[in-house]
C-alpha positions in Angstrom: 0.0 0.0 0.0 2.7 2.7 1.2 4.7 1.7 -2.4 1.5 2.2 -4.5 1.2 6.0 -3.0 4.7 6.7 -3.3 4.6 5.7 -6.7 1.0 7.6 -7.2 2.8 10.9 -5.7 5.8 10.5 -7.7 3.5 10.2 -10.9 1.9 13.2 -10.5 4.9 15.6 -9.6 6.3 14.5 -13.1 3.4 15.4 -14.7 3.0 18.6 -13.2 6.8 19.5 -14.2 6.1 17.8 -18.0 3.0 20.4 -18.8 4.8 23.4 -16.2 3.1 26.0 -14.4 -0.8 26.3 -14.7 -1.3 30.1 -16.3 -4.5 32.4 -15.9 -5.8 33.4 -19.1 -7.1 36.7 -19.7 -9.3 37.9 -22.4 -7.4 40.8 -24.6 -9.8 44.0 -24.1 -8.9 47.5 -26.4 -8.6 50.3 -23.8 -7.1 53.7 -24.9 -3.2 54.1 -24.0 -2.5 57.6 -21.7 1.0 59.3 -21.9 1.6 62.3 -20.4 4.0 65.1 -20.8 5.2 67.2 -18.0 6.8 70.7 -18.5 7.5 74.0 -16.7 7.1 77.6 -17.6 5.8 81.0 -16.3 2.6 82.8 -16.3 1.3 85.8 -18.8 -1.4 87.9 -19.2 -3.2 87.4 -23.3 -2.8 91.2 -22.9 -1.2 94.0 -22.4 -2.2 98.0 -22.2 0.4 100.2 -22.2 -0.6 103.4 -20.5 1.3 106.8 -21.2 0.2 110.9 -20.9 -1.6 112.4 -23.1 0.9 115.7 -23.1 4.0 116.9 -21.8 4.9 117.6 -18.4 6.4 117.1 -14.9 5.1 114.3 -12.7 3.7 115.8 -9.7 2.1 112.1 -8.3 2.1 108.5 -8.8 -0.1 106.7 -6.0 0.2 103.2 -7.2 3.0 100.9 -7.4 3.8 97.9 -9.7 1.8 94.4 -8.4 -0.8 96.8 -7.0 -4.7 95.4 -8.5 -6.4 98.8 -9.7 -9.9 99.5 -11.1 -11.2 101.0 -13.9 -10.6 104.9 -13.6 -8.3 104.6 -10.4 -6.1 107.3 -10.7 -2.4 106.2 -11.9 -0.6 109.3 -11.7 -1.1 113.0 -12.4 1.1 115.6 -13.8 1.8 119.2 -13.0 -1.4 121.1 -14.0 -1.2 124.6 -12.4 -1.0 126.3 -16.2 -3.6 123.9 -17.6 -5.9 124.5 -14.4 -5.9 128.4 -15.0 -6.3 128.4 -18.4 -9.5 126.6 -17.7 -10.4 128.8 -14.9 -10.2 131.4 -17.6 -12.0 129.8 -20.4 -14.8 129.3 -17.8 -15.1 133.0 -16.7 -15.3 133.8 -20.2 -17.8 131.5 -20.5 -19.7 133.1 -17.9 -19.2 136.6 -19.5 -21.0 135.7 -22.7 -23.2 133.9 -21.0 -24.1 137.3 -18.5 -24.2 139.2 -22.2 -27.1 137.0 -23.6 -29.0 136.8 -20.2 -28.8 141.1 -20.2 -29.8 141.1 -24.1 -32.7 138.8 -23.5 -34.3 140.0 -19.9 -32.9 143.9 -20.3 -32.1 144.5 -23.4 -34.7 143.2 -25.3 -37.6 144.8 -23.1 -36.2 148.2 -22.8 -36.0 147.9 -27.0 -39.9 146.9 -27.1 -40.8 150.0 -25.2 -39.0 152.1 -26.7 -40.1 150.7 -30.0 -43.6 151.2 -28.6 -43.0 154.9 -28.0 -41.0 156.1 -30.8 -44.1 154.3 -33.0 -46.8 156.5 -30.6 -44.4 159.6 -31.3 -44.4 159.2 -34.8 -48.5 158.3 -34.9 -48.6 162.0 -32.9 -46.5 163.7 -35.1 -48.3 162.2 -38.6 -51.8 163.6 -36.9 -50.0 166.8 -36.1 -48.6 167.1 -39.7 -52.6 166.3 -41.1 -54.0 169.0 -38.2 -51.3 171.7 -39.7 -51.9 170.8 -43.2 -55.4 170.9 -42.9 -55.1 174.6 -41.1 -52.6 175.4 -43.6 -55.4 175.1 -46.4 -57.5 177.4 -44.8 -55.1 180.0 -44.1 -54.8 179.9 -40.8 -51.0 179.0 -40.6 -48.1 180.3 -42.5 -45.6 178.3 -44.2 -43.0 178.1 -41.4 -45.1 176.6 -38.9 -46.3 173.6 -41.7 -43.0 173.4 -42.2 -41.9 172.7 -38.5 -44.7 170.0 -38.5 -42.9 168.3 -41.6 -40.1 168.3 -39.8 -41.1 166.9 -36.5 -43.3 164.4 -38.5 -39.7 163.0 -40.3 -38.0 163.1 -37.1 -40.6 161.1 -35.6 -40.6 158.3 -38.0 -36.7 158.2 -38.6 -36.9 157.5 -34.8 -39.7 154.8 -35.1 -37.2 153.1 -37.9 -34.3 153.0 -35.4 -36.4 152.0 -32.9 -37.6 148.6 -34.9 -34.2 148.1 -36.3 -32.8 148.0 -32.9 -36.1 145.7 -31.7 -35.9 143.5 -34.4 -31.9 143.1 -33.8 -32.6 141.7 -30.5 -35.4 138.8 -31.5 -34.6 135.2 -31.2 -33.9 135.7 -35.4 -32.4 139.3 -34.8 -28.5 139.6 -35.3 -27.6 140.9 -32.1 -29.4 137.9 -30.3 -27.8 135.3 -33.2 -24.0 137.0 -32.5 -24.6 136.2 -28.2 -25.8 133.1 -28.8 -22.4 132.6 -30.8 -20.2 134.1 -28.7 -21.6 131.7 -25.9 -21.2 128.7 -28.0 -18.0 129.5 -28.9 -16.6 130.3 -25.2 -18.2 126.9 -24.1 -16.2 125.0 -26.6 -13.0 126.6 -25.4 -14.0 126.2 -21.8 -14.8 122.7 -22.3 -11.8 121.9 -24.5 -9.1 123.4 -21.5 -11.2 121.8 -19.2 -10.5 118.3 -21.1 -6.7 119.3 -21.8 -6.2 120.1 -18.2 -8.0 116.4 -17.2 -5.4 114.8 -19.2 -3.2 115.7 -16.7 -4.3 113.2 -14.5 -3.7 109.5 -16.2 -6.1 107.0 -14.8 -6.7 103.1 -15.5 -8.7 102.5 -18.7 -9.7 98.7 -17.3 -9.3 97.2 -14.2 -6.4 94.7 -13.8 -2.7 94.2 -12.5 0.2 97.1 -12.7 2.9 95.2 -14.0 4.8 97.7 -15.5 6.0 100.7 -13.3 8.7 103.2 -15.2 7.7 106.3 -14.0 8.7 108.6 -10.8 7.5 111.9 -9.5 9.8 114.8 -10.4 10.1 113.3 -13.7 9.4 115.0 -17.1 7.1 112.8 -19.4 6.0 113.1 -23.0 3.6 111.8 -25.5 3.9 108.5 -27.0 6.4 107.2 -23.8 5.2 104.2 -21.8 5.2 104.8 -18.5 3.1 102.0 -17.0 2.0 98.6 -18.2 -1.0 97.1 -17.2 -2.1 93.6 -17.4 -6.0 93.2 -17.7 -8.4 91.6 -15.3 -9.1 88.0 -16.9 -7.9 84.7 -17.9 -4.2 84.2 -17.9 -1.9 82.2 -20.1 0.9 79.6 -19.2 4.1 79.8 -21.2 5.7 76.0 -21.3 9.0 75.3 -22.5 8.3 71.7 -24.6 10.9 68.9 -25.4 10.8 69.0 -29.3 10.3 64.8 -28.8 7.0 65.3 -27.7 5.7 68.0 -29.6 4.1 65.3 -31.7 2.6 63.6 -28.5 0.3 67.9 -28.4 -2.9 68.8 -30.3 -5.2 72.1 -29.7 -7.7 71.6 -27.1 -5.9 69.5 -25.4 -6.8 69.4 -21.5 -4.2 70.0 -18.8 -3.4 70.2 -15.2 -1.2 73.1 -14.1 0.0 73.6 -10.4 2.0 76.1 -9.1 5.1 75.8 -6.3 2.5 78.7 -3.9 -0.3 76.1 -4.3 1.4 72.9 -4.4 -2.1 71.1 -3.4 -4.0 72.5 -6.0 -4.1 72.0 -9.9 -5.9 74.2 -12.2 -7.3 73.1 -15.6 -6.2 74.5 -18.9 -6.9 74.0 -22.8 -3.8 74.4 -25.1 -4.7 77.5 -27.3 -1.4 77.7 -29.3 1.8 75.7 -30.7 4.7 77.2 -31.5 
C-alpha cells in the first residue's frame, strides 16, 4: 500500500513539471493608451495695455506701485497742472461773461427795446396827426408856411426815430443779429472752456480697465512726453501659461488638449487649462 502511494505521488509531480506551471488566461480587451507630458514655464497675461500721458509735463504724483490690483478709472498718476488749471479757470469765466451778455440782451435789453419801440411808433403816430392837423389849417389860411414846415419836420423826425427803434427791436429777436452774435459768442466760449477743461484732465492718467500694474517706469519729479510708456497694465481676466516643450513630444500635443497646471504657492492644488497655441 505505502509503495503504490509513493509511486501515485511521484506520478503526478512528473506530470506537473512535464506540462509546467498552470497560467491564468485573460481575455485581450482594447482600452485607450494615456502618456503624459510634464513641463514647466511661467505665467502671462493674453494682454497688455500700455498706459502713457496724453501731453508733456512734470510728474507731480504717482499713488500706485507695480503688483498693485487697480480698477477702472483709479487714478495712476497725475502731472503738474497749475498752467492747464488756470487756463480753464479762464476759459470758464469767459464762458460766464458771454453767457451774463445773452441773459442782459434777452431780460434787459430786449424789453427796454420793445418799449421804446412802442413809444417812438406812438411819437411818430402824434407827429403824422400833427402834420394832417397843420396841413389841414394850412389850407384854410390859418397858418403860415414856417409853422407847416416845422410839423414836416417833427413828422420826419418822428418816423426816422420809429425806424431806429424797430431796427434795434428787431436786432434783438430770437432771429435778430444781435441775439444770433450772443448766442455765438456763448457757444464759442463753451467750446473753449470745455476743450481746457479736457486738456487740463489729461493731466491726471487713470486706469482705462481694471487689472494688474505690472509695468512701473515712472517717478515723481520726472518729465514725461507723448507716446512714452510709463506704465503697463495687465488686464483683469484669464491668464496664459508659457511652457517650454521637449521638441520629442511636440508630436505627443494637439489644440484643445486638456491639462493640469500647479504652481510651487499652491502645491495642493491644480488648475485646468486647454492648449490655445503651438509654437
Amino acid at each position: 500500500m505505502a509503495v503504490v502511494l509513493v509511486l501515485a505521488a511521484a506520478t503526478a509531480a512528473g506530470w506537473r513539471w512535464w506540462v509546467g506551471p498552470v497560467a491564468e488566461v485573460v481575455a485581450v480587451q482594447r482600452r485607450d493608451a494615456v502618456q503624459t507630458v510634464v513641463a514647466s514655464g511661467h505665467v502671462e497675461s493674453p494682454h497688455r495695455v500700455d498706459i502713457g500721458a496724453a501731453l508733456t509735463g512734470t510728474v507731480q504724483q504717482v499713488p500706485v506701485v507695480e503688483g498693485q490690483a487697480v480698477k477702472a478709472g483709479d487714478v495712476l498718476l497725475r502731472l503738474d497742472s497749475a498752467e492747464l488749471r488756470a487756463t480753464a479757470l479762464a476759459a470758464q469765466l469767459t464762458l460766464q461773461q458771454a453767457q451774463g451778455r445773452l441773459r442782459q440782451l434777452q431780460e434787459v435789453q430786449r424789453p427796454v427795446a420793445e418799449q421804446a419801440l412802442r413809444q417812438a411808433e406812438a411819437t411818430r403816430d402824434n407827429a403824422l396827426a400833427q402834420l394832417r392837423r397843420q396841413q389841414d389849417l394850412a389850407r384854410q389860411g390859418f397858418i403860415g408856411e414856417a409853422a407847416l414846415e416845422d410839423a414836416r419836420k417833427a413828422a420826419a423826425l418822428a418816423q426816422a426815430q420809429a425806424r431806429s427803434a424797430q431796427t434795434q427791436w428787431a436786432s434783438l429777436r430770437s432771429d435778430g443779429a444781435d441775439f444770433a452774435l450772443a448766442q455765438s459768442a456763448v457757444a464759442q466760449a463753451r467750446a473753449a472752456a470745455d476743450a481746457a477743461v479736457a486738456k487740463a484732465d489729461t493731466s491726471t492718467v487713470r486706469a482705462p480697465v481694471a487689472g494688474t500694474l505690472i509695468g512701473r517706469n515712472v517717478e515723481v519729479g520726472d518729465v514725461v512726453q507723448p507716446g512714452k510708456v510709463l506704465m503697463t497694465l495687465s488686464p483683469a481676466g484669464a491668464l496664459q501659461l508659457v511652457v517650454d516643450i521637449d521638441e520629442k513630444n511636440l508630436q505627443l500635443l494637439a489644440l484643445g488638449q486638456r491639462a493640469l497646471a500647479s504652481a510651487d504657492a499652491f502645491a495642493q492644488q491644480r488648475f485646468e487649462a486647454v492648449l490655445a497655441y503651438i509654437n
